[in-house]
TORVEX-541123 format. One record per residue (C-alpha): x, y, z; residue number from 0. Coordinates in pm, 1 decimal, always signed. Each point is the difference from the previous one (the first is absolute). Layout:
N
@u = X v = Y w = Z n = NUM
...
This chain:
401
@u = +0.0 v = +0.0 w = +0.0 n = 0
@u = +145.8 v = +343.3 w = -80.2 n = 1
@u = -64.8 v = +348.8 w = +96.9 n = 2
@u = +50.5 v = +129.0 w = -383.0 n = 3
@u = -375.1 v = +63.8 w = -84.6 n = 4
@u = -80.7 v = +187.1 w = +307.8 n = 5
@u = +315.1 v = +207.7 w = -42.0 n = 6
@u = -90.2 v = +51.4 w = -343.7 n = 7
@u = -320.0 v = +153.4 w = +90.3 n = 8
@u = +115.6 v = +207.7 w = +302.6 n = 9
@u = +250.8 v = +180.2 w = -274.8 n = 10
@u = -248.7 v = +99.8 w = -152.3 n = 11
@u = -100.0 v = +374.0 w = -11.1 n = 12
@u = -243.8 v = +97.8 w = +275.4 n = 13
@u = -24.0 v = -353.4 w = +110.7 n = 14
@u = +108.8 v = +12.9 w = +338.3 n = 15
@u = -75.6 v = +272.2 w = +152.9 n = 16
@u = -374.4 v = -64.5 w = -141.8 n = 17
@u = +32.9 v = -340.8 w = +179.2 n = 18
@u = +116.8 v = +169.3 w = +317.6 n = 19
@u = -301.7 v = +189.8 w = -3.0 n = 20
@u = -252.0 v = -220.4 w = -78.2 n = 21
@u = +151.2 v = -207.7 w = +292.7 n = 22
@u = -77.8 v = +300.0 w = +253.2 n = 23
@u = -322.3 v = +89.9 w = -165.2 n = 24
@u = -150.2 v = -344.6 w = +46.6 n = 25
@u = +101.8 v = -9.9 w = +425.4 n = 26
@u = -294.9 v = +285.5 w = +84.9 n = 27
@u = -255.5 v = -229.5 w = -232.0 n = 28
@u = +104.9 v = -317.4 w = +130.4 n = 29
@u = -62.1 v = +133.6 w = +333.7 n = 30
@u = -308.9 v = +180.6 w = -50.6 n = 31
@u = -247.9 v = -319.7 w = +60.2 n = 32
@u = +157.2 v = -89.6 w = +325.1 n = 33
@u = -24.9 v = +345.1 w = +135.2 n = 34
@u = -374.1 v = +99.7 w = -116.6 n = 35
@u = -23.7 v = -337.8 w = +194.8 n = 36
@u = +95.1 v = +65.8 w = +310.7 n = 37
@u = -109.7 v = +362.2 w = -4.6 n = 38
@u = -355.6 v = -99.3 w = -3.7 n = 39
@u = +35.1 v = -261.5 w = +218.9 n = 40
@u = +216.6 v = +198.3 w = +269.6 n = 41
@u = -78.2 v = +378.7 w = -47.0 n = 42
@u = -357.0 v = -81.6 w = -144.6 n = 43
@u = -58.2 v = -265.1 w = +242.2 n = 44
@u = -195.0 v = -203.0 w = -237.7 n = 45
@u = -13.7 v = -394.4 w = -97.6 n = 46
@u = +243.4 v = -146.3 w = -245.4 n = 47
@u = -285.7 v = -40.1 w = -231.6 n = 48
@u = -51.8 v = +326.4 w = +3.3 n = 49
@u = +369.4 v = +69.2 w = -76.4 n = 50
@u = +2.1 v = -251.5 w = -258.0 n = 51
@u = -354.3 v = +162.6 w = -179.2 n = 52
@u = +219.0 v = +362.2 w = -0.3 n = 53
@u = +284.4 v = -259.8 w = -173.4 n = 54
@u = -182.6 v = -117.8 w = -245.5 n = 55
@u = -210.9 v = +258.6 w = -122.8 n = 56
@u = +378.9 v = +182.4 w = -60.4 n = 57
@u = +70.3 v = -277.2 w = -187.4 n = 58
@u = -266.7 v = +14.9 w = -216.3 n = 59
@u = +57.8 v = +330.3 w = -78.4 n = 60
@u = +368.0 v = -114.7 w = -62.4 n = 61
@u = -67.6 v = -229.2 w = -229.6 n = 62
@u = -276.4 v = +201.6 w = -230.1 n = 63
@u = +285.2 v = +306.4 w = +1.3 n = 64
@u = +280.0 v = -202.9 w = -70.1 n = 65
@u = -118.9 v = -36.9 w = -390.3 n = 66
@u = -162.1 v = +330.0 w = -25.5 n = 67
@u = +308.1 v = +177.7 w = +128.6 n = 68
@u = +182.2 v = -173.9 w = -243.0 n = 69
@u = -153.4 v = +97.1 w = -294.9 n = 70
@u = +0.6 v = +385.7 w = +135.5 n = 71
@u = +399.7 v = -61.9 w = -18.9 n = 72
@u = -43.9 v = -173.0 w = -356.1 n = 73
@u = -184.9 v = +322.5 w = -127.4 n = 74
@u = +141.7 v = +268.6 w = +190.8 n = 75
@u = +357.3 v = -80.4 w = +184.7 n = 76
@u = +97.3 v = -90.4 w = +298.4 n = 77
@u = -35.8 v = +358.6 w = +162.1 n = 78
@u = -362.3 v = +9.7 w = -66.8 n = 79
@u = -52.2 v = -271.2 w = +225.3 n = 80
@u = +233.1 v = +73.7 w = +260.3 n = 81
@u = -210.9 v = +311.8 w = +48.0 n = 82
@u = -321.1 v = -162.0 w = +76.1 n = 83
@u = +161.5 v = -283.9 w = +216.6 n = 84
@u = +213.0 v = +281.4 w = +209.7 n = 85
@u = -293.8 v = +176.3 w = +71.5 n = 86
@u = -307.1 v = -247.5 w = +61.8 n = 87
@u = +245.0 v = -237.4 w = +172.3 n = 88
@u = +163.8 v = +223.6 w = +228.6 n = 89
@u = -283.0 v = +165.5 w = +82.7 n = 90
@u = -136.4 v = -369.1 w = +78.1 n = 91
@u = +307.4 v = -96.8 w = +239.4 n = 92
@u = +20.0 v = +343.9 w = +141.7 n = 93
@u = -383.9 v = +24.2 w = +139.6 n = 94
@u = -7.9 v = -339.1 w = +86.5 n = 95
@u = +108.7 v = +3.0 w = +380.9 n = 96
@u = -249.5 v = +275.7 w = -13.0 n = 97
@u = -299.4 v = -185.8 w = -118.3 n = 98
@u = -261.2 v = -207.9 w = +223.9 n = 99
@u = -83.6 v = -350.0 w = -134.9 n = 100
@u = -278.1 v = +46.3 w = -206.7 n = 101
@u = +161.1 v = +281.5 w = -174.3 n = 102
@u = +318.4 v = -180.2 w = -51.3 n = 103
@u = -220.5 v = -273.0 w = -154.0 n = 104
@u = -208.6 v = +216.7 w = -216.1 n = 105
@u = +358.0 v = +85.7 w = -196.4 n = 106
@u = +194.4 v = -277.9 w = +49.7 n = 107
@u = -69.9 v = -81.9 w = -368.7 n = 108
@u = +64.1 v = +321.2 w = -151.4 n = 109
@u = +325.5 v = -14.3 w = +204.0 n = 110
@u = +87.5 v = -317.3 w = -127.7 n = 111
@u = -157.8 v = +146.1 w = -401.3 n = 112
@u = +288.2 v = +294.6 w = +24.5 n = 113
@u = +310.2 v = -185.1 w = +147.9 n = 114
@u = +308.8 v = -11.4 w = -162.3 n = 115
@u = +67.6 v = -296.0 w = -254.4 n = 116
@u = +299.3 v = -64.5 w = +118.7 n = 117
@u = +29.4 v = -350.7 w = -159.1 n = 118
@u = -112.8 v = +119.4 w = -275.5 n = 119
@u = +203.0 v = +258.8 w = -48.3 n = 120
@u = +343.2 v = -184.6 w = +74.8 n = 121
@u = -116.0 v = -244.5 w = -252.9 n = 122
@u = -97.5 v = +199.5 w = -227.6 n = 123
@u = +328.9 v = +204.1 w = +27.1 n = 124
@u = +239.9 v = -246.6 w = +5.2 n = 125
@u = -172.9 v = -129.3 w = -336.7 n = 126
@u = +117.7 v = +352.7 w = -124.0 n = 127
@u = +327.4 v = -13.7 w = +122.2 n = 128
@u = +78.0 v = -380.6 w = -84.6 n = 129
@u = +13.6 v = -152.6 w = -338.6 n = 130
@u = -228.9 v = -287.2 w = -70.5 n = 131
@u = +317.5 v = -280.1 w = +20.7 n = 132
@u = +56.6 v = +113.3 w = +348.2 n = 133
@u = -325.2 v = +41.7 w = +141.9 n = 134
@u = -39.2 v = -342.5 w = +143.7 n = 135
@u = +325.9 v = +112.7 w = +271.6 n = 136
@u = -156.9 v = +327.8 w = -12.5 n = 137
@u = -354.3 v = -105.5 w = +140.2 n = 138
@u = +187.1 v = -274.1 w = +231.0 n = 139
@u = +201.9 v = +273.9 w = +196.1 n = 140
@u = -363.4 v = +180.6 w = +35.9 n = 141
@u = -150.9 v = -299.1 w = +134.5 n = 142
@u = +314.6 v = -5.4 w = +249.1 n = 143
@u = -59.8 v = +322.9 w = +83.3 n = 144
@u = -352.3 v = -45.1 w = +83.8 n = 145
@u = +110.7 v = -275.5 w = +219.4 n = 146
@u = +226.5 v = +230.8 w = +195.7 n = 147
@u = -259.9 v = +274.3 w = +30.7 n = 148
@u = -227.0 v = -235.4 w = +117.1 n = 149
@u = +239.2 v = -102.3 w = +301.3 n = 150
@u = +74.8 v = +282.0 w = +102.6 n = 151
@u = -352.4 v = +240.0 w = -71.3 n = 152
@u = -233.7 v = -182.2 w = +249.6 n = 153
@u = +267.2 v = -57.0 w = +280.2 n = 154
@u = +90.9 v = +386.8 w = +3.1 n = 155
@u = -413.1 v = +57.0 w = -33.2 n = 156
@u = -33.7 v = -185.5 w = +305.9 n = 157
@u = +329.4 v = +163.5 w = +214.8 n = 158
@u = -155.8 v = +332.8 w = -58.7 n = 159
@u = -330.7 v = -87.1 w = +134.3 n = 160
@u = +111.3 v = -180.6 w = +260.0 n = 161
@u = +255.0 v = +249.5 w = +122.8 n = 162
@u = -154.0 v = +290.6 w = -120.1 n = 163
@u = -372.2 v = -19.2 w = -143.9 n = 164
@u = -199.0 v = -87.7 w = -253.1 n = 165
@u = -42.0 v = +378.2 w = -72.1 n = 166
@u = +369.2 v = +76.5 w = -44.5 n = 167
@u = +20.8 v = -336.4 w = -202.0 n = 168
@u = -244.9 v = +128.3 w = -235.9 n = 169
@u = +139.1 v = +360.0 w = -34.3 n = 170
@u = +281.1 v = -168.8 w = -115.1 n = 171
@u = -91.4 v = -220.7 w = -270.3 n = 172
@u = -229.7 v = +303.7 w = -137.5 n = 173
@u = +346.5 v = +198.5 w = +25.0 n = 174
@u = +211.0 v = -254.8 w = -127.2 n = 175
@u = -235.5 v = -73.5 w = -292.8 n = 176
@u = -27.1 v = +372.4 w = -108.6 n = 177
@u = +382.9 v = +25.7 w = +48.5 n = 178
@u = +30.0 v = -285.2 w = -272.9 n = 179
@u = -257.8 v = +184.7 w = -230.5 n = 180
@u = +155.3 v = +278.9 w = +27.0 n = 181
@u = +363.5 v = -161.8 w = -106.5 n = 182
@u = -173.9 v = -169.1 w = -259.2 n = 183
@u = -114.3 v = +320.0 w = -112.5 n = 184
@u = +305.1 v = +147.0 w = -40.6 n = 185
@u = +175.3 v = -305.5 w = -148.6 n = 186
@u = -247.5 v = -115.5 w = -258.0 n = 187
@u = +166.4 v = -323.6 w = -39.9 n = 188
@u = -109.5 v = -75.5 w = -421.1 n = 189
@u = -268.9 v = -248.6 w = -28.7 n = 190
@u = +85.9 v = -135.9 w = -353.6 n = 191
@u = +302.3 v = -4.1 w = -132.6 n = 192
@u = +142.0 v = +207.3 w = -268.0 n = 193
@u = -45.4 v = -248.5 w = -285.6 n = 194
@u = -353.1 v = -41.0 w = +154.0 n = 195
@u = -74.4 v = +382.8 w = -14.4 n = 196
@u = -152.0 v = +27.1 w = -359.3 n = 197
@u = -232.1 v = -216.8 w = +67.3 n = 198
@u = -330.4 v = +185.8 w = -1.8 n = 199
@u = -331.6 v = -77.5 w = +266.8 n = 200
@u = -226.8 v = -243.3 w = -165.5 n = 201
@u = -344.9 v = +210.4 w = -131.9 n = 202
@u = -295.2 v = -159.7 w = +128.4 n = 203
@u = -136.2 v = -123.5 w = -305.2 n = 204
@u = +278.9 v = -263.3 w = -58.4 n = 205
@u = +25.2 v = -363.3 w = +171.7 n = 206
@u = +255.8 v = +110.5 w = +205.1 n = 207
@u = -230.1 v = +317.1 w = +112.9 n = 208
@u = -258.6 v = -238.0 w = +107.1 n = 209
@u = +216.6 v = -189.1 w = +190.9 n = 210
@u = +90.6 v = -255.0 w = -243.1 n = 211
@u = +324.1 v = -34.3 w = +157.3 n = 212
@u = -140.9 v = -172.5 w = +236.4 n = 213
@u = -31.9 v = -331.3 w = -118.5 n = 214
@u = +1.4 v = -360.3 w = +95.7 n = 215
@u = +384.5 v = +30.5 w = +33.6 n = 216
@u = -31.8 v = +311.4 w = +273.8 n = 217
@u = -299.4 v = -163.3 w = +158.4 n = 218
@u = +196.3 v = -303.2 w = +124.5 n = 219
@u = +282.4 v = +259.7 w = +114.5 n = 220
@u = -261.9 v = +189.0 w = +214.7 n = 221
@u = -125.8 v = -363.7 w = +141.9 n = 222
@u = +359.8 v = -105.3 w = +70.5 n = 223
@u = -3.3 v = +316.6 w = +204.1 n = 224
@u = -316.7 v = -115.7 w = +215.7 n = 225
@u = +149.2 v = -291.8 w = +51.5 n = 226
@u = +324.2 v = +92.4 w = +121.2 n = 227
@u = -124.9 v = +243.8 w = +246.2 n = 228
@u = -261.9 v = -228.4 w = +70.5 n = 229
@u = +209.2 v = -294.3 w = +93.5 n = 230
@u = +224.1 v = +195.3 w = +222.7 n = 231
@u = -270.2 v = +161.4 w = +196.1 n = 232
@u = -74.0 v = -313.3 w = +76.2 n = 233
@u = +279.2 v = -92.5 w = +92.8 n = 234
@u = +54.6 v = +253.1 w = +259.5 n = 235
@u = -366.5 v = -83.8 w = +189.2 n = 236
@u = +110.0 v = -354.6 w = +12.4 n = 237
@u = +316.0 v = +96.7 w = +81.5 n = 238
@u = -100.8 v = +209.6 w = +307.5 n = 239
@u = -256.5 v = -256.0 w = +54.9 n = 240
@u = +229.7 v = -296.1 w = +48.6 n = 241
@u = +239.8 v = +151.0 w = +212.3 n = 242
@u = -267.5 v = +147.1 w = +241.6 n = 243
@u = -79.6 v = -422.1 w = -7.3 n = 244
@u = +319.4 v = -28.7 w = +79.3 n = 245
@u = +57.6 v = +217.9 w = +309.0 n = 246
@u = +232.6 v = +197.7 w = -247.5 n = 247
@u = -166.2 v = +255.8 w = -72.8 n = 248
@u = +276.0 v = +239.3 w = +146.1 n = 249
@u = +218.1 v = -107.9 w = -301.6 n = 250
@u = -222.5 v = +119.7 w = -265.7 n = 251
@u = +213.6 v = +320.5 w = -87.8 n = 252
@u = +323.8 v = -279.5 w = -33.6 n = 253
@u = -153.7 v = -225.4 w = -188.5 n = 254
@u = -165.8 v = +304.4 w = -204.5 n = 255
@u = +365.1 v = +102.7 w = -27.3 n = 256
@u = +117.7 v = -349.6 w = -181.0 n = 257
@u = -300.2 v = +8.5 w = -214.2 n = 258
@u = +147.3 v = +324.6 w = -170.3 n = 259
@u = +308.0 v = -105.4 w = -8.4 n = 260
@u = -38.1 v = -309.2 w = -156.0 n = 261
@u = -212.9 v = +277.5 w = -260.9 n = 262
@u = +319.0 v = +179.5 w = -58.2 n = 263
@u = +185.9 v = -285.3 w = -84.9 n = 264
@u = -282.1 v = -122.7 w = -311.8 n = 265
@u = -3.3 v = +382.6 w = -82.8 n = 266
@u = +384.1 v = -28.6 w = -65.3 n = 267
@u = +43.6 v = -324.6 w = -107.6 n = 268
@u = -307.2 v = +73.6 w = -320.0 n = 269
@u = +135.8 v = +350.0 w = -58.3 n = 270
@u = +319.6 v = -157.8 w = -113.8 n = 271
@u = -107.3 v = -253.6 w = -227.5 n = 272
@u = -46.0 v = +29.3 w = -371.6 n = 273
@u = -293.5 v = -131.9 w = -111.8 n = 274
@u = -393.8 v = +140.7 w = +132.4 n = 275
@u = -207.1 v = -280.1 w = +151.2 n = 276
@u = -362.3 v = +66.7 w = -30.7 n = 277
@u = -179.6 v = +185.7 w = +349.2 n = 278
@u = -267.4 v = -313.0 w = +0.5 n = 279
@u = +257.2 v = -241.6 w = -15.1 n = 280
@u = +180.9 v = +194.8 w = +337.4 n = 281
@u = -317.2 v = +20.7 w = +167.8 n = 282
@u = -93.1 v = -332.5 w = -52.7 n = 283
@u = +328.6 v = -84.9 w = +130.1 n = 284
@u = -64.3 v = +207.5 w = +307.2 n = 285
@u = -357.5 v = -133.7 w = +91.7 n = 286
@u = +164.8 v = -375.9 w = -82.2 n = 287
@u = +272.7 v = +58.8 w = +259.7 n = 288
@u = -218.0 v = +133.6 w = +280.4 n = 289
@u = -272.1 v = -297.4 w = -20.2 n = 290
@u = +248.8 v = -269.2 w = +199.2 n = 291
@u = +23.8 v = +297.2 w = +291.9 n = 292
@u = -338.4 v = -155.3 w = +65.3 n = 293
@u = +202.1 v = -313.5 w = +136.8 n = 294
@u = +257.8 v = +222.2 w = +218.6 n = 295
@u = -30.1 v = -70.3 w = +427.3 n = 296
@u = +243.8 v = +164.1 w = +225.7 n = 297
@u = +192.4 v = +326.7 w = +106.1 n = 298
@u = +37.6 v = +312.4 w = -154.9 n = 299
@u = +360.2 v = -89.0 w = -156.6 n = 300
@u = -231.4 v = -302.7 w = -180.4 n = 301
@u = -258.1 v = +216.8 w = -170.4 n = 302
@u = +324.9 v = +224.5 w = -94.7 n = 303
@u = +163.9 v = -244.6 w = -160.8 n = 304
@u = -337.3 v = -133.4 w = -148.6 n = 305
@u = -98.7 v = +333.5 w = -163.1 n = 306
@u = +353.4 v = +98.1 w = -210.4 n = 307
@u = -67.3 v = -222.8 w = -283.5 n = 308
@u = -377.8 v = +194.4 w = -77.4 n = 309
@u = +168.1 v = +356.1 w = +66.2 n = 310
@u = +304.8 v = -70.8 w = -195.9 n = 311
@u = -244.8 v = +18.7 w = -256.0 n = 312
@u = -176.7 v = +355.2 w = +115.7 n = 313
@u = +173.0 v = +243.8 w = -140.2 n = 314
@u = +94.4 v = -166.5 w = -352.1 n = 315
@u = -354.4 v = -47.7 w = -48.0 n = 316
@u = -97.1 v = +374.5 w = +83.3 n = 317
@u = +330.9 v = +84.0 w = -252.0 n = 318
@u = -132.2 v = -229.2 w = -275.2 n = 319
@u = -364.7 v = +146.0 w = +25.1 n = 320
@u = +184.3 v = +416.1 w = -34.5 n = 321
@u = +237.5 v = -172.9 w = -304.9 n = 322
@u = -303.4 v = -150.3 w = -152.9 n = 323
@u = -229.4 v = +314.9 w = +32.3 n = 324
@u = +258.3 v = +196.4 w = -201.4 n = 325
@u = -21.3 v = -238.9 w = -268.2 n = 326
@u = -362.1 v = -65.8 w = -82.5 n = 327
@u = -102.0 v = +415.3 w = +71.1 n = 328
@u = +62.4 v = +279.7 w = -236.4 n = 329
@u = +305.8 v = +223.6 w = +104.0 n = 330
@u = -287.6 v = +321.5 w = -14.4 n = 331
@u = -237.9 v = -176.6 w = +293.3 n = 332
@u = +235.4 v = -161.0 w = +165.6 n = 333
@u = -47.3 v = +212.3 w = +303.4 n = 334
@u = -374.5 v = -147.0 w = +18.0 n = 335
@u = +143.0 v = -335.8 w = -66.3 n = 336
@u = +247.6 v = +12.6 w = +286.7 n = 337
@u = -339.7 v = +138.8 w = +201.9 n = 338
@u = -199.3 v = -309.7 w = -45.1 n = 339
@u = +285.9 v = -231.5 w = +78.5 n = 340
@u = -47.3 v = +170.2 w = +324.7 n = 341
@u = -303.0 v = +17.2 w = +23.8 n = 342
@u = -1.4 v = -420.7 w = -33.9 n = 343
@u = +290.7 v = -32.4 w = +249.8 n = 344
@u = -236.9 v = +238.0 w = +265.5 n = 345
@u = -283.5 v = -231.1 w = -123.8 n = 346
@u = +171.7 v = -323.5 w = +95.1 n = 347
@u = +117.9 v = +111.5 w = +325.5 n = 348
@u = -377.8 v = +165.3 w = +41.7 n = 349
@u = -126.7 v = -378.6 w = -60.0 n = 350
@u = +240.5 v = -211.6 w = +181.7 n = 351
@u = +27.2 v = +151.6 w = +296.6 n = 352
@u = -375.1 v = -37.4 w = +92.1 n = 353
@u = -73.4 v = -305.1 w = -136.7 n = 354
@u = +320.5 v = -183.8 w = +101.9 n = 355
@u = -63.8 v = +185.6 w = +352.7 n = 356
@u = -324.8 v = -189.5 w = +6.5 n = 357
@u = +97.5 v = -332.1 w = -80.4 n = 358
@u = +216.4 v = +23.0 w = +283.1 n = 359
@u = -263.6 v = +68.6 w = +210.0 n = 360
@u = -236.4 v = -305.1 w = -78.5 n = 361
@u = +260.1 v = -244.5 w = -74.7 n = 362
@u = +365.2 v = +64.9 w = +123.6 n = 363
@u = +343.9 v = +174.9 w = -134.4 n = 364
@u = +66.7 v = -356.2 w = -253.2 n = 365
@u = -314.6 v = +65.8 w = -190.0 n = 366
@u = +91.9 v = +350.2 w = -20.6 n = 367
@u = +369.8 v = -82.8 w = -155.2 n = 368
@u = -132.5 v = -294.8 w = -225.9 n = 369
@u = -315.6 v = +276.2 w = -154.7 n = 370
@u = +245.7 v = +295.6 w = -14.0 n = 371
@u = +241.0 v = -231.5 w = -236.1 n = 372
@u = -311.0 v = -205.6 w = -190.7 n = 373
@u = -156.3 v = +327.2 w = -53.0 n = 374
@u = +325.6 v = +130.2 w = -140.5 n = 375
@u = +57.0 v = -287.9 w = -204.0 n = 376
@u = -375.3 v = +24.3 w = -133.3 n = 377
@u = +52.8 v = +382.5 w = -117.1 n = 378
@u = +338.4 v = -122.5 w = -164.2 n = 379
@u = -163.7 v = -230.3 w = -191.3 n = 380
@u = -279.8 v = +249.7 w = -144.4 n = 381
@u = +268.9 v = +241.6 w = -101.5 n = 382
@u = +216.3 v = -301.0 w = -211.7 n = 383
@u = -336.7 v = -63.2 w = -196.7 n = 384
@u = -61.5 v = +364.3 w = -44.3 n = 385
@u = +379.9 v = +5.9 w = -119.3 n = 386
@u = -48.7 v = -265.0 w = -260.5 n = 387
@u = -362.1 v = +116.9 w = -109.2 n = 388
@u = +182.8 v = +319.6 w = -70.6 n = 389
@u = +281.7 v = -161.3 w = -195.6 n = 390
@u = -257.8 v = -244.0 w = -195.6 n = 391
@u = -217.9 v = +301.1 w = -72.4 n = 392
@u = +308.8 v = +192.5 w = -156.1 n = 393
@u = +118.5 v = -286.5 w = -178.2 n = 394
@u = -369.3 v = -29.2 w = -169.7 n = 395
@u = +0.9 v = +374.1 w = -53.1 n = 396
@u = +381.6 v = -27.3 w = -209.1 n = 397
@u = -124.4 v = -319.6 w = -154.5 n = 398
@u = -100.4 v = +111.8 w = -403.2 n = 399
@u = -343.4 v = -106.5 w = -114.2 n = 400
């Protein structure tokens, strides 16, 4: 294994400082669920269902704006949108310790509608700044990145709260986020490249303006998506689930910890290789690998050991799904596409966590691991057909009459 293609890449112009700052910019999001969390529950002094109602209606709105965002950026520029997300979601962040619970509900979606595409927008940048040969290491070191941001967002959301409070934790992400906006206002990292830059917006009365682009071929991307989310939703539910079984539930943030890591290590190990493997296939793979979890008994250090096959495959199939986006969607909506991709990763995780959460319930932590995987494996397969109905369908449209 060699180091060359990620080198490669970082050489490139603008690439790693953008990387740097995607890598700060996701820590505030990554920590924003955890902290709404515990703000209702400990300032608000409400149930967790009631937290998790306030959570999911800013999901929603997450997931309708992601898209529509995008395609703001696709017509306009980046700037355009950074103005509307500085102001609605600081404004959001900012009142929020201010707010009583039925207020902060009322608006949880529209904060969620306005926040900053931050996944988007690294994705979609880096598919500016990269050339398509290197976009598979490209979209790996994102998906590393993510990984990282996700360690360390929710940890330093719950320090402040605990050893401050939820206000100041709040304050901060609101002045963190509109700190990134503004640097990403300033910077205006390219969004296409500059062989991509002739190519014009697609008028609405063309295929493409209709949304032809999104075919069978982009539909199976999008379900790979759901499923990869989905699948390690799950995973953590069962995950928390099993240990609590255990009497090791203390060791949830270590074994957390090794379920990242082993993240990194796929992220790395698929950046570097030469050839794309299809998102299905690496989501099947990753629902495959969790099913024998099902079968695990024992200590923390078991279920640790246990769960690093599945995540080795987390954040190659995330990669694959970014690599795979830029292929099937036009360069002039690709900011839309990179919108619904996450809009279905917010969608699986919006699934899984409830549903997998409930199985747990009724019928223990195994059935949770072995429904999180078959369920994985089940969306895998749907995207392969819709993969090879899109490949037969452009075969019969080449074939002459």
């Amino acid at each position: 294994m060699t180091l060359a293609p990620y080198l490669r890449v970082l050489a490139l112009p603008g690439v790693r400082s953008f990387t740097l700052l995607m890598l700060f910019a996701r820590i505030p999001m990554a920590a924003s669920g955890i902290t709404l969390t515990l703000h209702v529950v400990l300032t608000l002094d409400r149930g967790y269902a009631e937290a998790g109602l306030v959570g999911a209606l800013s999901t929603l709105g997450i997931a309708v704006g992601a898209p529509l965002l995008g395609r703001l950026a696709d017509r306009h520029g980046l700037r355009r949108l950074l103005l509307i997300t500085l102001v609605g979601e600081t404004a959001f962040w900012l009142a929020g310790p201010l707010l009583p619970y039925p207020v902060l509900l009322a608006v949880a979606f529209f904060g969620g509608l306005v926040t900053l595409p931050v996944n988007s927008i690294g994705r979609q940048g880096l598919a500016g700044l990269v050339p398509a040969t290197d976009r598979r290491t490209a979209f790996s070191m994102d998906s590393m990145g993510v990984e990282v941001s996700y360690m360390a967002g929710p940890a330093l959301g719950v320090l402040v709260v605990t050893q401050l409070s939820s206000t100041a934790a709040l304050l901060g992400i609101g002045g963190s986020l509109a700190l990134v906006g503004l640097v990403l206002f300033v910077v205006n990292p390219p969004l296409r490249g500059e062989h991509e830059l002739g190519d014009p917006a697609p008028a609405a009365d063309t295929p493409t303006g209709r949304l032809g682009w999104l075919s069978g071929g982009m539909i199976a991307v999008l379900v790979s998506a759901v499923g990869a989310t989905f699948v390690l939703t799950g995973t953590e539910v069962a995950t928390v689930a099993a240990l609590r079984e255990a009497g090791d539930v203390d060791w949830t943030g270590l074994v957390v910890i090794c379920m990242c890591l082993a993240s990194l290590v796929g992220g790395f190990l698929y950046g570097a290789q030469p050839r794309a493997v299809p998102p299905a296939v690496l989501v099947g793979l990753l629902g495959l690998l969790l099913v024998p979890v099902a079968l695990v008994s024992g200590h923390w250090w078991v279920y640790a050991l246990a769960l690093m096959p599945t995540n080795l495959m987390c954040a190659p199939a995330i990669a694959a799904t970014s690599e795979a986006v830029t292929r099937y969607a036009p360069v002039a909506v690709r900011g839309m596409a990179m919108g619904l991709q996450s809009s279905a990763l917010t969608l699986g995780t919006a699934i899984g966590s409830p549903l997998i959460g409930a199985i747990v319930d009724h019928t223990g932590p195994a059935a949770g691991f072995a429904v999180a995987g078959t369920c994985g494996v089940a969306l895998a397969a749907v995207a392969l057909l819709l993969t090879r109905w899109q490949a037969r369908t452009s075969a019969d449209v080449r074939m002459p009459a």
